[in-house]
C-alpha positions in Angstrom: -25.8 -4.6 30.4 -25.6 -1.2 32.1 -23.1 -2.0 34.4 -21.5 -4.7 32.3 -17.6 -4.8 31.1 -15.8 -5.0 27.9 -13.3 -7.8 28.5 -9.9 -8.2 27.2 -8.1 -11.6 26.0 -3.8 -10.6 26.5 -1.5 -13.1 25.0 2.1 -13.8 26.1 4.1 -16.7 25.7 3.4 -18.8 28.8 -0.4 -16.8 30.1 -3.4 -15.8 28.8 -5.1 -13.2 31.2 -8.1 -11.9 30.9 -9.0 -8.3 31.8 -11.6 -6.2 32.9 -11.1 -3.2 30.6 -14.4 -1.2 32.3 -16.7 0.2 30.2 -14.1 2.1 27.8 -14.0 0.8 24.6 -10.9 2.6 23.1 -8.8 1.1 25.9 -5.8 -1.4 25.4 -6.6 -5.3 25.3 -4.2 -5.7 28.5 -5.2 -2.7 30.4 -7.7 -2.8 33.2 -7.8 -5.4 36.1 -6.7 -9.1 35.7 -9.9 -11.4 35.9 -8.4 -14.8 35.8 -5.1 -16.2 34.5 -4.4 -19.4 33.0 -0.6 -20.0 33.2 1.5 -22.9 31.7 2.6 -24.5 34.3 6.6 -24.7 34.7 7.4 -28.2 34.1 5.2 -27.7 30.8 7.0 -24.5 29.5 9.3 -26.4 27.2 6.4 -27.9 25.0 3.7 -25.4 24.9 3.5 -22.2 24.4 0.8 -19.6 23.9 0.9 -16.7 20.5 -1.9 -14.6 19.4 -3.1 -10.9 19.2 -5.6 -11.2 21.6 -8.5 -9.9 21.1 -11.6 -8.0 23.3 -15.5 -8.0 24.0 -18.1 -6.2 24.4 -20.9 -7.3 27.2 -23.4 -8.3 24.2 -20.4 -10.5 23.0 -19.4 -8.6 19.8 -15.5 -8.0 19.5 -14.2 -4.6 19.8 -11.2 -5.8 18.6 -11.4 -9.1 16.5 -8.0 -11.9 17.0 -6.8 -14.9 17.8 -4.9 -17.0 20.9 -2.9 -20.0 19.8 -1.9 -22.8 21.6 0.8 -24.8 20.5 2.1 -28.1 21.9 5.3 -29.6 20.5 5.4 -32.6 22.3 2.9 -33.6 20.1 3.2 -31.6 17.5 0.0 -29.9 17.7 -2.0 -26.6 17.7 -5.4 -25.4 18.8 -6.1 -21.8 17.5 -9.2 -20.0 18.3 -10.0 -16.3 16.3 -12.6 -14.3 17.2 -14.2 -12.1 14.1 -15.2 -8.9 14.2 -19.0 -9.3 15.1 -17.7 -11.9 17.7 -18.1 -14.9 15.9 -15.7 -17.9 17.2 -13.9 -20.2 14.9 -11.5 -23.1 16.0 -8.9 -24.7 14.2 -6.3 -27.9 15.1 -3.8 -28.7 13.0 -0.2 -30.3 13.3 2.6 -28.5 13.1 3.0 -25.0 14.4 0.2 -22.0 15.0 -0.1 -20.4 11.7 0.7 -16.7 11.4 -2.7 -15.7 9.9 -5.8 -16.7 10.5 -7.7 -17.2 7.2 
């Protein structure tokens, strides 16, 4: 855990990317070096979408800074959101319709 990373989740509409923020923990959620990206691809941009605040991690797991990632697919008219609380813990949610705009 020494040499271990806080990671950051960044949200935009068609990527999530996650980020090596380094050891800071006051840093921005989409500062640092990208990790791995997971992109929509293009023919799939018209149905689904990604929304969120993002969120980040410290290496024991717990969040620096709690949030959510959405995905949304309206082909189907469907979400998946995921929300990460403040000591890390993970909660999931799928609904129909579109990504609510809080996570309660």
């Amino acid at each position: 855990m020494e040499r271990s990373i806080n990671v950051g989740i960044c949200v935009s509409p068609d990527r999530i990317e996650i980020k090596n923020l380094g050891t800071q923990r006051g840093v921005g959620l989409c500062s640092g070096d990208t990790i791995n990206t997971i992109a929509i691809d293009e023919v799939d941009k018209d149905y689904i979408s990604f929304t969120g605040s993002g969120f980040s991690l410290d290496p024991r797991g717990f969040a620096i800074f709690p949030g959510s990632v959405c995905i949304q697919n309206t082909r189907v008219n469907a979400y998946l959101l995921i929300y990460v609380s403040r000591f890390g813990g993970i909660r999931t949610k799928r609904g129909s319709g579109t990504c609510p705009a809080t996570c309660t």
